[in-house]
C-alpha positions as CSV (number, residue, x, y, z in Angstrom):
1,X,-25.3,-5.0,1.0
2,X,-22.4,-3.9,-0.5
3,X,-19.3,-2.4,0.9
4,X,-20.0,1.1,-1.0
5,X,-23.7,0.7,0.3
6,X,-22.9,0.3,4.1
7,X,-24.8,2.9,6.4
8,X,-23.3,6.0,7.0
9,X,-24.1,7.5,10.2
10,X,-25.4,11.5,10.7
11,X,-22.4,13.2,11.2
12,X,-21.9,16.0,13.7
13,X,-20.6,18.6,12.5
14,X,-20.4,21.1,15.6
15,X,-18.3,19.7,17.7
16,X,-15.1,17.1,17.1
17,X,-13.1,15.4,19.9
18,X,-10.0,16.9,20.9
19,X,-6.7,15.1,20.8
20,X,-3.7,15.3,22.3
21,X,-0.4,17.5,21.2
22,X,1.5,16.2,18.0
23,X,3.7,13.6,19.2
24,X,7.0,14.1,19.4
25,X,7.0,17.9,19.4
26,X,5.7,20.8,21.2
27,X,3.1,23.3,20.6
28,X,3.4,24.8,16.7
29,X,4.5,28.5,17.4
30,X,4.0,31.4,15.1
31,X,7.0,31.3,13.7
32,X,6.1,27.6,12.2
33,X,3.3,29.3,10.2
34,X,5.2,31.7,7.9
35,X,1.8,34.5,8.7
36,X,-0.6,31.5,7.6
37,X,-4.1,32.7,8.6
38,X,-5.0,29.2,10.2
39,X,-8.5,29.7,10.7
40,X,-9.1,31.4,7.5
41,X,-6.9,28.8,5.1
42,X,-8.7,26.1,7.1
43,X,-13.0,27.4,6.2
44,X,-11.9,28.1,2.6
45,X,-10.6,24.4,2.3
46,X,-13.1,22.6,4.3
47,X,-15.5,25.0,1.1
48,X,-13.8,23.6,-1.4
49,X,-13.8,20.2,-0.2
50,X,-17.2,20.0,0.1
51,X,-18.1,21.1,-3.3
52,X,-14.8,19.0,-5.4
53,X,-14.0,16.2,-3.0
54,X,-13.8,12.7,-5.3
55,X,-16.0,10.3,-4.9
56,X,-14.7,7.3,-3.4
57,X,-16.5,4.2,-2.1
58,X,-14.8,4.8,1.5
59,X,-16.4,8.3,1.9
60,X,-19.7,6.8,2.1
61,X,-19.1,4.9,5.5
62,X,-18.6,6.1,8.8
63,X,-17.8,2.4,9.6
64,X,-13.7,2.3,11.3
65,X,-12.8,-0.7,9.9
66,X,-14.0,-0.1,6.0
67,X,-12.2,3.2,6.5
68,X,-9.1,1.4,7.9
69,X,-8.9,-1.4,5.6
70,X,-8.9,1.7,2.9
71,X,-6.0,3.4,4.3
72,X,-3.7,0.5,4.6
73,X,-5.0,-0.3,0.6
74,X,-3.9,3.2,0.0
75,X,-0.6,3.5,1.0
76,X,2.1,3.0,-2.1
77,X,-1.0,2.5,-4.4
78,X,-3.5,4.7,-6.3
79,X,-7.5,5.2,-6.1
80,X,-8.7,4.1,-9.1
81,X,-6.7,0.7,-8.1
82,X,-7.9,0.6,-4.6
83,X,-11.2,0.9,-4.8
84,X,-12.4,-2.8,-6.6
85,X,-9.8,-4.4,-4.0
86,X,-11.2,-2.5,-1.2
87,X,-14.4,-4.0,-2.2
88,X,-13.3,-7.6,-2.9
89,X,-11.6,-7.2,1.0
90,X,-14.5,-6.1,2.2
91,X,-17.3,-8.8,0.9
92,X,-14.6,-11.6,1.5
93,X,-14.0,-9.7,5.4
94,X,-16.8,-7.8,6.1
95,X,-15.4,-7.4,10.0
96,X,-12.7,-7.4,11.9
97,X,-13.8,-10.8,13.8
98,X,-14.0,-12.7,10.5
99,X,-10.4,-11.3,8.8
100,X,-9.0,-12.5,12.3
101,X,-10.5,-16.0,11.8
102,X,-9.5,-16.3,8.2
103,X,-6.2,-18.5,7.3
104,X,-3.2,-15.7,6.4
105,X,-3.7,-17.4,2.9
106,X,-7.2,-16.6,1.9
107,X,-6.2,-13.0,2.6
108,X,-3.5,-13.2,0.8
109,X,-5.4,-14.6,-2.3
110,X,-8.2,-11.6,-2.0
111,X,-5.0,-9.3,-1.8
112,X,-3.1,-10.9,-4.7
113,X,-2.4,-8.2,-7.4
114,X,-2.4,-4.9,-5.1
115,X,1.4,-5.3,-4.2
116,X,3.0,-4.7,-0.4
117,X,1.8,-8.2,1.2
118,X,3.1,-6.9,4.6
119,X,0.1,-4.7,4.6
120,X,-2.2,-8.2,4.3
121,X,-0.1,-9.2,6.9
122,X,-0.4,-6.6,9.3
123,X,-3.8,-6.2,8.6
124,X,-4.8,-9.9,9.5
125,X,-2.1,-9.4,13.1
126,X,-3.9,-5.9,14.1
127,X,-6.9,-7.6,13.5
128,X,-6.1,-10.5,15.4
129,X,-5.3,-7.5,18.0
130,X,-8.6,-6.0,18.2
131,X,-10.3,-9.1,18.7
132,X,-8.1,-10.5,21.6
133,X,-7.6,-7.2,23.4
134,X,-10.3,-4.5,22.2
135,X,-13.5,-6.7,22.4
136,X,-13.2,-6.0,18.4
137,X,-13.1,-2.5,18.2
138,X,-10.8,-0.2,16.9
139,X,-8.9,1.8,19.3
140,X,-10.6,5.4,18.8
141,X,-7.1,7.2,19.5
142,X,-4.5,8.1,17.3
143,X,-2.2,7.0,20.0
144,X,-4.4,3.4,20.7
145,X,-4.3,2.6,17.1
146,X,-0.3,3.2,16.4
147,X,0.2,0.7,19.0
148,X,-1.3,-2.3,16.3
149,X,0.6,-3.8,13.6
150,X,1.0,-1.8,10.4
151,X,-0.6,1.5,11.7
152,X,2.0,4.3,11.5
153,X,1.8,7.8,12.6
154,X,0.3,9.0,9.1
155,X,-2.5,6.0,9.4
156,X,-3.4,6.3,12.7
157,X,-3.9,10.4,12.5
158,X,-6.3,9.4,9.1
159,X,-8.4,6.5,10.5
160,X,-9.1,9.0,14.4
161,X,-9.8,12.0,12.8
162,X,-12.1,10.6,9.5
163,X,-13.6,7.2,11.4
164,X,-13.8,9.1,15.0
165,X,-13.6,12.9,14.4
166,X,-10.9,13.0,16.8
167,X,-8.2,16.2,16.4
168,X,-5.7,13.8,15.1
169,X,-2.9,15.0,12.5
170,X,-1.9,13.7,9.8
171,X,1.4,14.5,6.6
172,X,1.4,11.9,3.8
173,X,3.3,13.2,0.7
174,X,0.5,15.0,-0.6
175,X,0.5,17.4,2.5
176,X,4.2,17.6,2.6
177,X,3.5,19.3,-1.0
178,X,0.7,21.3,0.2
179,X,2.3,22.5,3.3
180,X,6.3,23.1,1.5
181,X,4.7,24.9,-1.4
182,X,1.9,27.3,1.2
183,X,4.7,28.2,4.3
184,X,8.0,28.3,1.4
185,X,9.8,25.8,3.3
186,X,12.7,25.8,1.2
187,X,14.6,22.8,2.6
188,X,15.0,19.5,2.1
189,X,11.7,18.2,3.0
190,X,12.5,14.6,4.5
191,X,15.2,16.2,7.3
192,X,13.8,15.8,10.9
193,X,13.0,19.6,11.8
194,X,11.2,20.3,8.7
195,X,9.3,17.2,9.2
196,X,8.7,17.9,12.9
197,X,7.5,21.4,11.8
198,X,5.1,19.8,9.5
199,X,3.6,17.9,12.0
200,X,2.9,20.8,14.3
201,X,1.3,22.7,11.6
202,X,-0.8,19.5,11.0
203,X,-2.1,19.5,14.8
204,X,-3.0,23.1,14.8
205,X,-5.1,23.1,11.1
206,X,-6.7,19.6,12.5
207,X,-8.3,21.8,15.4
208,X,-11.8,22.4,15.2
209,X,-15.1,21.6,13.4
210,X,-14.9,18.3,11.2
211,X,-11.4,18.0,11.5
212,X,-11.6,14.0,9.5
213,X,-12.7,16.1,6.6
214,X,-10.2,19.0,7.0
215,X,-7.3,16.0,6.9
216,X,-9.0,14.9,3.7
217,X,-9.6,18.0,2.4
218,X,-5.4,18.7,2.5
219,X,-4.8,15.4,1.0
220,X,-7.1,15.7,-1.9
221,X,-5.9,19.3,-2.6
222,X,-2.4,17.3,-2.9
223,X,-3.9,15.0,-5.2
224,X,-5.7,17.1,-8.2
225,X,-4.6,20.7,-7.7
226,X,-1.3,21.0,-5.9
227,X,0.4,18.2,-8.6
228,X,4.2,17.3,-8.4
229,X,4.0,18.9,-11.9
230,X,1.9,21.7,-13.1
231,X,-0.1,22.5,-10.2
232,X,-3.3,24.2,-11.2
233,X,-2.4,27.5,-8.7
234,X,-5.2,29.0,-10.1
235,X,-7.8,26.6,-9.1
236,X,-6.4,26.7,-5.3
237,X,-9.1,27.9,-2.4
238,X,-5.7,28.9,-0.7
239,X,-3.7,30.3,-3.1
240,X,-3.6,34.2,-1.4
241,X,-2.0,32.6,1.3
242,X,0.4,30.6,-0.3
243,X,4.2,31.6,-0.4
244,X,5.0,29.3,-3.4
245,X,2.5,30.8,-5.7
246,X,3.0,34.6,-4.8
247,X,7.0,34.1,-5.3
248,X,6.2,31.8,-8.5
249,X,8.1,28.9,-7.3
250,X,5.7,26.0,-6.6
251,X,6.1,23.4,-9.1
252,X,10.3,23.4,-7.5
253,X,9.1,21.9,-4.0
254,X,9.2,20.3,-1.9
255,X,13.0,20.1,-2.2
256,X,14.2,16.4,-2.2
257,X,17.0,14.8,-2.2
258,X,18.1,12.9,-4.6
259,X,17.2,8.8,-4.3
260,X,19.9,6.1,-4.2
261,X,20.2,4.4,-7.4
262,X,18.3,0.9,-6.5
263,X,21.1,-2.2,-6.9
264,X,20.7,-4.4,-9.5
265,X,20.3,-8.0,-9.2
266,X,19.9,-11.0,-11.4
267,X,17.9,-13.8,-10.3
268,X,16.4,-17.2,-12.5
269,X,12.5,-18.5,-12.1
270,X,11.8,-22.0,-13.0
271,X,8.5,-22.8,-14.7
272,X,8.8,-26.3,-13.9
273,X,6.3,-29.0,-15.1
274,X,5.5,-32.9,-14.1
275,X,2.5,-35.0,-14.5
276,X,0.6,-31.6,-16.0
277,X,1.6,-29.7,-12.6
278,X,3.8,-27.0,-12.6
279,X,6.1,-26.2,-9.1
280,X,5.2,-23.6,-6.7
281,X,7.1,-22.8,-3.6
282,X,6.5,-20.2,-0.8
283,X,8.9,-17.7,0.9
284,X,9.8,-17.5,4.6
285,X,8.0,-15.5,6.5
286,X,10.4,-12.9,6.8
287,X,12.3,-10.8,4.3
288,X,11.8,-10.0,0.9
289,X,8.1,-10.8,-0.5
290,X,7.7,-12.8,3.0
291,X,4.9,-15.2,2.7
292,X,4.6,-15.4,-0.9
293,X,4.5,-18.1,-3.5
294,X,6.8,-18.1,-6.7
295,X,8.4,-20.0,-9.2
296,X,11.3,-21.9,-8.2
297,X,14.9,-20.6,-8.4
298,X,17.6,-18.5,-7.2
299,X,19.7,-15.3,-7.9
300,X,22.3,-15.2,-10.2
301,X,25.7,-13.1,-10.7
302,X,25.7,-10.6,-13.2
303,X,28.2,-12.2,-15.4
304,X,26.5,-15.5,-15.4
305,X,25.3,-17.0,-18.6
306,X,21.3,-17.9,-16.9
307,X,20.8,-21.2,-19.4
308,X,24.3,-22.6,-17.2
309,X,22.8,-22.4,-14.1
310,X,19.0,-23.5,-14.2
311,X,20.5,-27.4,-13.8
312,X,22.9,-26.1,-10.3
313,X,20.1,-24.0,-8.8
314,X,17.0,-25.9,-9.3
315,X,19.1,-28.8,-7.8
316,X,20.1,-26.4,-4.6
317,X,16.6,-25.2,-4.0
318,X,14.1,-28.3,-4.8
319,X,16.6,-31.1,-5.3
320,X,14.9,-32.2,-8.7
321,X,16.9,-33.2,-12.0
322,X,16.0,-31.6,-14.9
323,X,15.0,-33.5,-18.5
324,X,14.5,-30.1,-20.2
325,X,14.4,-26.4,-20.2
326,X,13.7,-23.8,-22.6
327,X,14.7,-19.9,-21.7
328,X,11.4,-17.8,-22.4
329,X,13.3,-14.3,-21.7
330,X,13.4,-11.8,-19.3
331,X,11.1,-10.0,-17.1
332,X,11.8,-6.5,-15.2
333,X,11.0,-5.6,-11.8
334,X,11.6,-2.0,-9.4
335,X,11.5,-2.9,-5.9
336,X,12.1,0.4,-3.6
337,X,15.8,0.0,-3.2
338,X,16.3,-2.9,-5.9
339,X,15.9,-3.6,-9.2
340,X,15.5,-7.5,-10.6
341,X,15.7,-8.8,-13.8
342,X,14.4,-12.4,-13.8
343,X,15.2,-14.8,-16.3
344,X,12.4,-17.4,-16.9
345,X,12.7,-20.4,-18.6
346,X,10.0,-23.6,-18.6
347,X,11.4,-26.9,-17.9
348,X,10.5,-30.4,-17.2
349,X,11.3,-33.1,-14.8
350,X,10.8,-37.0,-14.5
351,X,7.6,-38.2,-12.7
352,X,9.4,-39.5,-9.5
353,X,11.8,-37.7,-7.7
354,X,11.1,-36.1,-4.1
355,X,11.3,-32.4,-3.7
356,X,13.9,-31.1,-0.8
357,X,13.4,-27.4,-0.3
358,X,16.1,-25.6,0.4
359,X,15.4,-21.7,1.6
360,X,11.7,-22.1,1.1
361,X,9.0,-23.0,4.0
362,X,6.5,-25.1,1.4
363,X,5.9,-26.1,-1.6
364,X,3.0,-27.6,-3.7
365,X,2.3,-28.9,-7.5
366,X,-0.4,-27.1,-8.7
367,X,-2.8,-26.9,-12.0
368,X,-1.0,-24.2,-14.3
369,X,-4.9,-22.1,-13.9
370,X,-4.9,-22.3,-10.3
371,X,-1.1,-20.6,-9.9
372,X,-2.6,-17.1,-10.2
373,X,-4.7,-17.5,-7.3
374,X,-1.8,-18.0,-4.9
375,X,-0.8,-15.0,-3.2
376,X,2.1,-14.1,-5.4
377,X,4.4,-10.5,-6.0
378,X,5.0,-8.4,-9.2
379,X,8.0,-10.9,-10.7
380,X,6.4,-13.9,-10.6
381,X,3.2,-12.5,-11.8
382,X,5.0,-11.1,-15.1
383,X,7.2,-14.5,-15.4
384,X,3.5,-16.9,-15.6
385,X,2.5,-13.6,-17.7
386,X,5.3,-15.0,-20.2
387,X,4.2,-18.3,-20.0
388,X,0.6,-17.7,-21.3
389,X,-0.7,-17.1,-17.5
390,X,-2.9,-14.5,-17.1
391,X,-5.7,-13.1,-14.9
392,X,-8.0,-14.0,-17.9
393,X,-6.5,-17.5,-17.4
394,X,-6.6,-18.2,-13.7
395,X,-8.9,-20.8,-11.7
396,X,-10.3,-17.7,-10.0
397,X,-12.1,-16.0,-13.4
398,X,-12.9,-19.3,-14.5
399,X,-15.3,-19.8,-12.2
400,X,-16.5,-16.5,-12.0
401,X,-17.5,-17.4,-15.2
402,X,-19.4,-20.4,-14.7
403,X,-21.1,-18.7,-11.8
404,X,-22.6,-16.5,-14.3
């Protein structure tokens, strides 16, 4: 069976589990409402979620891990991307009792290509969680599930109220539009009362019948009508109640404040060859990409001519002499607050000559086809990408292929 195909329950409709008060606030008062007829915003969405929502392979489940494992895959990263790792995750971890058996780097190598390992990571810790401490079920609590790895307020409010029904709130940035744009909070939408107030809002719309689907319902308004840009006002079930589009103002929130410019850094990758291998080495497990394989190297100063530095660095980080290297240009990468440009060249070394890591916890000469399957980030990925490495290259679609 396949994870799209997995049984969804009957669902009740009449009656949802309450939950507590929005943490870290009181009660939502009128005032927090700008006149909002709650109950009559909230049937006119839960309408027109029923007859527009997407379909996505998660909405056919009822089953709290599939929908968990969908969540954590969601965050930073869009549908259309999620959904054939969702179901790769899911056929390689069909449960939580076999993702806490499995080595951290078979999920890694299922994960490899989605971006934000420390979602892997937390994922394969909560589970690890469950197991030892829940009898291998999730905690059916907004409150029980923020207390495992990786589950935030946002996640924990999604995974109670869609997996469990429970009352549970939720703002991700689509409500944040939603709600700045329908109650003309005119503020900057990231400081801690207007936040706060979102929240409250959130717990009081959660209240009632099918209150997984009203969550849903706010977020997918986010997503296809109530756009960063152009929002298709028109097209909103809510739009008589909503501030933005009466004063004509919508597409201007929410207010933000403008983002740090991310720092720029300069850093060399070494594809580096012997005996038909090519070098691999693996982050620490904290820090930047944590956990991950790369290419061999170092950062670099901004001034620096790269070519003069492969010999120094490669020296510093493996201990291995080079014969030759040729620079293959430059690859760019946008982390949140930093942005790399990575210098790769492809080298050689003698056949003897013992690698001494130096910042790195392993290492490990591997076929050029089988590189891709390690778990790796975004720069190294483009830097093979240069070298003639490709998914359409890698160990892993090769024998896909034979299997055919």
């Amino acid at each position: 069976m396949s994870p799209a195909q997995r049984k969804r329950p009957a669902k009740a409709h009449s009656k949802s589990k309450a939950s507590s008060a929005p943490k870290g606030g009181s009660e939502a008062s009128a005032s927090d409402f700008s006149g909002l007829p709650v109950r009559a915003a909230r049937k006119k969405l839960l309408r027109w979620y029923d007859a527009n929502k997407r379909d996505m392979p998660w909405r056919h489940t009822r089953d709290p891990y599939a929908i968990w494992i969908s969540e954590a895959m969601l965050q930073q990263t869009r549908v259309e991307t999620v959904i054939p790792y969702w179901e790769r995750f899911l056929e390689n971890f069909p449960d939580v009792e076999t993702l806490a058996s499995a080595p951290i780097d078979d999920v890694y190598a299922v994960w490899t290509g989605l971006g934000y390992y420390s979602r892997a990571r937390n994922l394969k810790h909560a589970a690890e969680t469950v197991v030892a401490e829940h009898d291998g079920k999730l905690p059916d609590t907004a409150e029980g599930l923020e207390k495992l790895k990786g589950i935030g307020r946002y996640t924990a409010g999604a995974i109670a109220s869609i997996a469990f029904e429970r009352e549970a709130p939720l703002i991700d940035g689509n409500v944040i539009r939603v709600f700045t744009r329908l109650l003309g909070i005119r503020e900057d939408s990231a400081a801690k009362e207007v936040v706060e107030r979102m929240w409250r809002v959130a717990g009081a719309i959660v209240r009632g019948e099918r209150p997984g689907d009203l969550n849903q319902g706010l977020m997918e308004l986010g997503a296809t009508l109530c756009t960063p840009k152009n929002p298709h006002c028109l097209a909103c079930p809510i739009r008589t109640h909503c501030d933005a589009y009466a004063v004509g103002d919508a597409e201007s929130l929410p207010i933000k404040k403008k983002k740090a410019k991310p720092t720029k850094i300069r850093a060399i990758a070494i594809y580096l060859e012997r005996d038909g291998k090519v070098l691999s080495v693996r982050r620490p497990e904290t820090g930047l990409m944590a956990g991950l394989w790369e290419l061999p190297g170092g950062e670099i100063d901004a001034k620096d001519e790269a070519k003069d530095r492969v010999q120094e660095i490669l020296l510093e980080v493996v201990g291995l002499e080079l014969l030759s290297a040729e620079h293959l240009g430059s690859v760019n990468h946008l982390f949140t607050h930093r942005r790399l440009t990575l210098e790769v060249f492809r080298a050689h070394v003698a056949p003897k000559g013992r690698v001494k890591r130096q910042g790195f916890d392993a290492h490990k000469w591997v076929a050029p086809e089988s590189l891709l399957d390690l778990a790796h980030a975004g720069p190294t990925r483009k830097a093979l990408a240069l070298v003639g490495l490709t998914d359409e290259t890698s160990a892993r679609t090769a024998r896909k292929n034979n299997a055919k």
